[in-house]
C-alpha positions as a Python dict, from the first residue, in 0.01 Angstrom:
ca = {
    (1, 'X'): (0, 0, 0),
    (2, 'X'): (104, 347, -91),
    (3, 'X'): (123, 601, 202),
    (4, 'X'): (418, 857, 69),
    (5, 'X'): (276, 1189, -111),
    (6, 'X'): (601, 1134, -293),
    (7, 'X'): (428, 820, -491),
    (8, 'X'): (87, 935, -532),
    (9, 'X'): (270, 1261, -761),
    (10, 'X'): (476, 1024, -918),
    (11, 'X'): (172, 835, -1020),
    (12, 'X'): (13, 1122, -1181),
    (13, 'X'): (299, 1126, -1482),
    (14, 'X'): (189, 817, -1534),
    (15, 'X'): (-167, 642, -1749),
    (16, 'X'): (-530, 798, -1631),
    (17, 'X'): (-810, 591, -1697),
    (18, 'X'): (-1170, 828, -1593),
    (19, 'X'): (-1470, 588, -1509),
    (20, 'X'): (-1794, 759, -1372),
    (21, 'X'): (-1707, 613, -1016),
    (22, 'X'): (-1325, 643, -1002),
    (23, 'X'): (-1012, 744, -1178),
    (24, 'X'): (-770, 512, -1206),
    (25, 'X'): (-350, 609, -1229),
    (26, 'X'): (-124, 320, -1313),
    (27, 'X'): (283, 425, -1335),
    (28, 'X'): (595, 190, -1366),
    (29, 'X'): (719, 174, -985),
    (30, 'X'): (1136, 21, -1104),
    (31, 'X'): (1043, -331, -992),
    (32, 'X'): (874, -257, -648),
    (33, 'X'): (584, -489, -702),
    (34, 'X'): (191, -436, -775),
    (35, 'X'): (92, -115, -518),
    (36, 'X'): (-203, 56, -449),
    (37, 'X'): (-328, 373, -339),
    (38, 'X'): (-693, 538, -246),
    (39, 'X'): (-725, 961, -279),
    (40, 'X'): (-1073, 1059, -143),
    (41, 'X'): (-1108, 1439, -152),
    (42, 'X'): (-1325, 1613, 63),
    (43, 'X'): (-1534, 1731, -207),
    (44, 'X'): (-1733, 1343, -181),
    (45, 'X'): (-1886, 1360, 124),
    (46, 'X'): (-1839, 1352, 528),
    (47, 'X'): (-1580, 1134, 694),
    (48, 'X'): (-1819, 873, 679),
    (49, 'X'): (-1888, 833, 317),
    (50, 'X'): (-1524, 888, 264),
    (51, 'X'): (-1411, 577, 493),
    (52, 'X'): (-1716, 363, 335),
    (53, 'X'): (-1544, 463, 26),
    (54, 'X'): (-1212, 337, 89),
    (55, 'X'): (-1310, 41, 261),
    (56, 'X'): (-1514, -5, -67),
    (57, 'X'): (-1209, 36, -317),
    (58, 'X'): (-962, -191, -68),
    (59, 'X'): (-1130, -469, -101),
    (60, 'X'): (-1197, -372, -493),
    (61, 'X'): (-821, -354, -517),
    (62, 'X'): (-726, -703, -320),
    (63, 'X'): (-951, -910, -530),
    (64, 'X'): (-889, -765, -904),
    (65, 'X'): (-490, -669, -842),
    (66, 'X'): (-341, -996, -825),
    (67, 'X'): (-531, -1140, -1165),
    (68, 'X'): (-541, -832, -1332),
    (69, 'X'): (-307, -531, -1190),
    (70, 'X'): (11, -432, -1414),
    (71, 'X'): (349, -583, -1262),
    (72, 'X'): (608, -364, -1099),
    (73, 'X'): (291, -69, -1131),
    (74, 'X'): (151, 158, -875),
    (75, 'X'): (-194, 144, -914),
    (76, 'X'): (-374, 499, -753),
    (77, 'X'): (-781, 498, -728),
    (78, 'X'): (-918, 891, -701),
    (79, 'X'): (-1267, 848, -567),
    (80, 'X'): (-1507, 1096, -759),
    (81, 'X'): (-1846, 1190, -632),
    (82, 'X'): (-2118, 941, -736),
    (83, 'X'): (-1876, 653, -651),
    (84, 'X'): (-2049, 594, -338),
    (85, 'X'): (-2409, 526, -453),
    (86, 'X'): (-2272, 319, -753),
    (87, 'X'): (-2319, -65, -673),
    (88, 'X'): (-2020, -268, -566),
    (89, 'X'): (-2018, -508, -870),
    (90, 'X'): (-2056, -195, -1144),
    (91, 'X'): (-1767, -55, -982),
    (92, 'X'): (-1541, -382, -979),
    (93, 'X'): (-1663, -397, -1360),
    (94, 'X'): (-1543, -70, -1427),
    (95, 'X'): (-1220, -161, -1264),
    (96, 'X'): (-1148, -450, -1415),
    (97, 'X'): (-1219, -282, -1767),
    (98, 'X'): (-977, 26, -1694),
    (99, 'X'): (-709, -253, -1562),
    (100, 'X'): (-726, -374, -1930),
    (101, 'X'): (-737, -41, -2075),
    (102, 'X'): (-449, 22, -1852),
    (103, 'X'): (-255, -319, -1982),
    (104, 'X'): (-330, -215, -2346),
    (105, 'X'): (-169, 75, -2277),
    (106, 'X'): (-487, 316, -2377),
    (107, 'X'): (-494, 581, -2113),
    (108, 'X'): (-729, 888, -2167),
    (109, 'X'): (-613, 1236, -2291),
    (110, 'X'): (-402, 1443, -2037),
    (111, 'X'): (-615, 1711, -1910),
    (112, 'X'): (-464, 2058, -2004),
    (113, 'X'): (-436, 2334, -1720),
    (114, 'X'): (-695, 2558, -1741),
    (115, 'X'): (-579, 2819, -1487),
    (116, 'X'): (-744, 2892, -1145),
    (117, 'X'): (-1062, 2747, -1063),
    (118, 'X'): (-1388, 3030, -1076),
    (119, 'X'): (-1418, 3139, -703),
    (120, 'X'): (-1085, 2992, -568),
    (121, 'X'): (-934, 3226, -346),
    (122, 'X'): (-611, 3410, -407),
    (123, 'X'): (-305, 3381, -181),
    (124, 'X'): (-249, 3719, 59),
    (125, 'X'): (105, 3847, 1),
}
């Protein structure tokens, strides 16, 4: 299991596969094994929904990892907002399709910046 910030930016140079529950990052670790990591942002829900979340994509990640994760990958899930109401066995669908999209080596497009967010607050000097 991931736990260093260092890995989880690392991860984001590497494939992003969207799906309407998650988003799935997959980068080449140098031979460290098949890892895994879970992002839930704030913007989901409470604490509660988040945890139920996580607990959620663990046990998504133990089962479909060992059959289908990439070797010597780290393998990030980003929970996004309706992942919570979707049911457990569309979401370990959609997993184990963007694990093959992720083998194939078919990630999506790289987002482009597009500046600040509307309303985010600027820094004070």
């Amino acid at each position: 299991m991931l736990t260093r910030r260092a890995d989880f930016l690392a991860a984001n140079r590497g494939l992003r596969i969207a799906r309407p529950g998650f988003v799935l990052l997959a980068n080449p670790n140098g031979g460290r094994g098949k890892r895994y990591g879970i992002t839930i942002t704030k913007k989901v829900g409470n604490a509660v929904v988040r945890n139920r979340m996580k607990r959620r994509f663990r046990e998504l990640l133990r089962a479909a990892l060992p059959d289908s994760g990439l070797p010597d990958h780290d393998h990030i899930l980003i929970g996004r907002d309706g992942g919570i109401e979707r049911d457990y066995t569309a979401l370990a669908a959609e997993l184990d399709q963007a694990l093959g999209r992720a083998a194939e080596g078919k990630g999506d497009r790289s987002r482009k910046f597009r500046g600040p967010r509307k309303g985010a607050q600027k820094s004070k000097p």
